[in-house]
C-alpha positions, 0 to 999 in steps of 0.5 A: 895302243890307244890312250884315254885322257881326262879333260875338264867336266865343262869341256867333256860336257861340250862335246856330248851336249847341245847346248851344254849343261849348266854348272849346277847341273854337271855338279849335281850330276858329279855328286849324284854318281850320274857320270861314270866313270867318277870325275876327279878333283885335279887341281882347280877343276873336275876332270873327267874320262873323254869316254865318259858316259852320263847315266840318267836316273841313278842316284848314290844316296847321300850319307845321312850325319848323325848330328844335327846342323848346327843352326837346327835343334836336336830331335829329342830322340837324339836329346835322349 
């Protein structure tokens, strides 16, 4: 029976690319849902599946706050 362990991002992203990525391209990735399976927080550091794959052009869109940041005015339908 064969067992499949998680290895860091940076390192998985060793082994599958030449060069590797960089750190900002694996974290937009990360947060896209680019990698399947999901690469988890353990720690310090995203781990990840040895077998995972990176799946090019699908994007999870992002949910949308409803409140505004706080350095921008709200809009005056939300004022309303």
């Amino acid at each position: 029976m064969s067992t499949v362990k998680n290895i860091p991002l940076r390192t998985w992203a060793a082994q599958k690319f030449s060069p590797p990525p960089s750190d900002y391209l694996l974290r937009k990735w990360r947060d896209n849902g680019q990698i399947i399976p999901l690469p988890e927080f353990i720690g310090r550091e995203y781990f990840v599946s040895e077998n995972a794959k990176f799946i090019g052009g699908i994007r999870r869109p992002r949910p949308r706050t409803t409140k505004p940041a706080p350095n921008q005015k709200a809009r005056l339908k939300d004022r309303i």
